[in-house]
N, C-alpha and C positions, 0 to 999 in steps of 0.2 A: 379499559384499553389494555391489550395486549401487544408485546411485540416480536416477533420472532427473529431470531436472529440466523441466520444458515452459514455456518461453520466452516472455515476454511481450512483441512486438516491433513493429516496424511496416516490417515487409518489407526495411527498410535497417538499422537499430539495434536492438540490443536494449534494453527499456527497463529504467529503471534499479530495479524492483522485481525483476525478474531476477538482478541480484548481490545483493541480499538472501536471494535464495530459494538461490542457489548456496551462500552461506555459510554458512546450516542445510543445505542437504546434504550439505555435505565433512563436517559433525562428527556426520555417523552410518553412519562405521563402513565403509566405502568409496569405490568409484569413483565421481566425475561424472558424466555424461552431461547432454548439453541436446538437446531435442527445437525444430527450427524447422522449425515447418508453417508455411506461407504462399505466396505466387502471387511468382515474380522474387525469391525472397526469399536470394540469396546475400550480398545484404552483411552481412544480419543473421545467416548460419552463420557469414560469415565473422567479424565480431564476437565470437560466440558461442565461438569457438574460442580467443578471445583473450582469455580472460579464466581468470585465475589460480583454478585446481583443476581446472579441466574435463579431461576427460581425451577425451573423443569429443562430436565434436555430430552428430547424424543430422539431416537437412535432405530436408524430403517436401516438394514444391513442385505446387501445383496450384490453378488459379484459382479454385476454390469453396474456398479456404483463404485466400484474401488477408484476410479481416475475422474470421476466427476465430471463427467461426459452430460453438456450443457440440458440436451434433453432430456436426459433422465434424472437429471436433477431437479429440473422446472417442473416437472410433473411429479416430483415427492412435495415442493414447495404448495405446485398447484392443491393437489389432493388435500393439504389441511389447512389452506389460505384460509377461510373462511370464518376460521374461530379467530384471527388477530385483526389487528387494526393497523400494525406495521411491519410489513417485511423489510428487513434490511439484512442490507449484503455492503462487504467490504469492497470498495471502489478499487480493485486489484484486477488482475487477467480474467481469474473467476468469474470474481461476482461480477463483471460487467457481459462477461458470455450469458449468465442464467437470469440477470435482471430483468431487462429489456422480454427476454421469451415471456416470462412472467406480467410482465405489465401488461403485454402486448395481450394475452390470454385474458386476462380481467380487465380489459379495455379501462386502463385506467392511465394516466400519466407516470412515465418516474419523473424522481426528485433526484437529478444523479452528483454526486461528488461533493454531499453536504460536509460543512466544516462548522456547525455551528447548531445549537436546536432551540427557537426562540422559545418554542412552546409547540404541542402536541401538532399541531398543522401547518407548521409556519418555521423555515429552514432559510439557513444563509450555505451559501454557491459560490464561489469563485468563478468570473466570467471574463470573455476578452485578452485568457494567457493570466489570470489572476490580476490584472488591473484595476479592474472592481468586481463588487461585491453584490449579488442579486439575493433580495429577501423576497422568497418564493412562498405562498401560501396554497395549499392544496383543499379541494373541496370533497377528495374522491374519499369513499368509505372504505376502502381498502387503500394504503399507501404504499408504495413500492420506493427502495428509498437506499443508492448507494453511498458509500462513508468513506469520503476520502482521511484515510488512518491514521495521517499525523497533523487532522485537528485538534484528537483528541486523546489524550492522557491516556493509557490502557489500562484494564479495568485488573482487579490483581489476582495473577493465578491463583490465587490458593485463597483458602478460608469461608469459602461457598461448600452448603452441601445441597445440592438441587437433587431431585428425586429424576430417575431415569427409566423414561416409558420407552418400550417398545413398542414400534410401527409397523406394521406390514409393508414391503416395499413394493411399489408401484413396478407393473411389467415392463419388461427391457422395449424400449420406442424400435430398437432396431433402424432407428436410424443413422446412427453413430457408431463408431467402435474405435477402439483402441488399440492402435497400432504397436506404438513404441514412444520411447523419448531419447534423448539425450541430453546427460544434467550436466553442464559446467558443475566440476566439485574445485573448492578452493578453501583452506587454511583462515581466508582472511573473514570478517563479519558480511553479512549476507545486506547489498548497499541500503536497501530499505528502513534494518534493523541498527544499522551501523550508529556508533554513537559517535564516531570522529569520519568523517570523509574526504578523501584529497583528491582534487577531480584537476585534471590537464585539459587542454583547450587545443586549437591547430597550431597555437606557437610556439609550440615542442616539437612540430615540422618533421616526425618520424614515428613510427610504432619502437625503434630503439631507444632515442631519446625521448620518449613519454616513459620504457622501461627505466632506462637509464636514470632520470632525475625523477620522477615521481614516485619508482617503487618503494627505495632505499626512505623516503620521509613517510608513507605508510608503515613501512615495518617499524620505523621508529615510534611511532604515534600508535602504532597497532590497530591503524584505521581500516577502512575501507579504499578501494580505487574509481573514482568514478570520472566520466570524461565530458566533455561536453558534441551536440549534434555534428562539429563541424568535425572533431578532429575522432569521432565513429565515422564517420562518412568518408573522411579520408583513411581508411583503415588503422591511424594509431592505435585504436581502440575496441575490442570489442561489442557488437551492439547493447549485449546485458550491462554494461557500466552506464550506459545513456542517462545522463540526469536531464531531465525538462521535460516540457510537455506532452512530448513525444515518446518520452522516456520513463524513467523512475522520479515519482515524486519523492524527496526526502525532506525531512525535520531532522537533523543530527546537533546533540548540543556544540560540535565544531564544525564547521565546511571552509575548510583552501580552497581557494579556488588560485589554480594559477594559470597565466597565457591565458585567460577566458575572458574575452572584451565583454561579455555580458548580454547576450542578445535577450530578446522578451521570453522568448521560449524556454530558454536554461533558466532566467532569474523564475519562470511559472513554477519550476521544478524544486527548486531549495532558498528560496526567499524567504522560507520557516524558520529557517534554522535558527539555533538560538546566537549564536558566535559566527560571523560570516570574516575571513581573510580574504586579502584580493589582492595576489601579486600579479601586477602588467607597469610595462614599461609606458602603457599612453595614458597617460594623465586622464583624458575624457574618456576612456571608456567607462560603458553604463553600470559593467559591477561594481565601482565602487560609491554608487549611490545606495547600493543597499548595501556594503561592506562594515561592518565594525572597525573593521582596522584594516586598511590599505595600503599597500606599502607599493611605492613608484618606481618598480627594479627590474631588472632584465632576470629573467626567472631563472637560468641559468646560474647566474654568480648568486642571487638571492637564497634560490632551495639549498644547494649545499652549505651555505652559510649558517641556514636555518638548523639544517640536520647537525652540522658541526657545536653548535647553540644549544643543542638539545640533548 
């Protein structure tokens, strides 16, 4: 058994939902592999090579690959399916655009948003908003198999030397192309990768006062900002900081949560984490069932309190 892993990268680096996904595939049951499709993209095979379990990375290089444009990513996947026994892709934007084309091609099942690998055919889900838990077994000889990234530990950049084949790249589908983008660029950790995050809720009642009291305790903490559904919806917040379901799932060893009553959707999001805070003035609200430490305060006189403290 084989597994392939298809790289999340940006032509130089691999990005770092990529060692997550690596380290759900070493514990089912074989070899590594990483797939880096992309235009100029040797620093990132070469990276890819260097990372502890990998045993081969195959590196297809062609300009209509540079932004990883779904279809012609599925058809580099498609093209060498056939020697592995598991594709896996990181449970991210990506890998959930290229998965599905893939499954759906090999008329096989995905296994999508594993947090867990009991053994080579047999995977634990989160189902219902993360309320429970589905141990999912697959029969298909080919597995298609997304990885939500902070089940699992990531695997360590460095100290791998995997041998790097080239591939021929599969012809451009022409179905797709690549326009443009626009990147929010920002100073602070990127919320996924973040190891402290201070997420505000609607009870900050402004996009000023969400600046106002939550930025000044990120910069102290040197966290991240993230917000909850209610109070992106009211525009406090930008959609990219959305933690929950709907949103960005996080694992950070801290998460504030403050103003956030807790709904099922947000706790789906960052119920990982290793350290949960939970400042709200209502006693019953549902985040501090999953809180570590909850504190019963009007978020206003609590955070500056907290930053003064700190």
């Amino acid at each position: 058994m084989t597994a392939l892993v298809i790289a999340e990268h940006d032509n130089a680096t691999v990005k770092g939902a990529t060692l997550n996904t690596v380290a759900a595939a070493s514990q089912m049951g074989g070899d590594v592999h990483v797939l880096i499709a992309g235009h100029n993209a040797s620093g990132a095979a070469a990276a890819a090579a260097q990372i502890a379990g990998v045993s081969k990375v195959i590196h297809a290089d062609a300009e209509y690959l540079a932004h990883g444009l779904a279809e012609n990513m599925a058809a580099e996947v498609l093209n060498i399916a056939s020697g592995y026994s598991h594709l896996v892709f990181p449970a991210t934007a990506s890998g959930k655009n290229i998965a599905p084309r893939v499954a759906a091609k090999l008329d096989v099942g995905q296994i999508s948003d594993i947090t867990k690998v009991e053994s080579p055919d047999t995977f634990e889900r989160p189902i219902y908003a993360g309320n429970a838990v589905a141990l999912v077994q697959s029969t298909d000889a080919t597995k298609v198999i997304t990885v939500r990234t902070t089940g699992f530990d990531p695997a360590a950049a460095t100290g791998g030397s995997a041998a790097v084949e080239t591939a021929a790249a599969q012809p451009d589908s022409g179905k797709s192309t690549f326009v443009g983008s626009e990147i929010a660029t920002s100073d602070r950790p990127e919320l996924t990768a973040a190891k402290v995050i201070v997420s505000g809720g609607r009870a900050l009642g402004s996009a000023e006062k969400f600046n106002d009291v939550m930025t000044p305790l990120a910069d102290k903490l040197g966290a991240a900002l993230g917000a909850s559904r209610a109070a992106v919806d009211a525009g406090y917040a930008p959609n990219d900081w959305q933690v929950g379901q709907t949103g960005k799932i996080v694992a950070p060893q801290l998460y504030i949560a403050a103003g956030i009553s807790g709904a099922i959707q947000h706790l789906a999001g960052m119920k990982d984490s290793k350290v949960i805070v939970a400042i709200n003035k209502d006693p019953e609200a549902p985040i501090f069932s999953v809180a570590d430490y909850g504190l019963e305060a009007d978020l206003f006189e609590a955070v500056p309190e907290l930053i003064k403290a700190l």
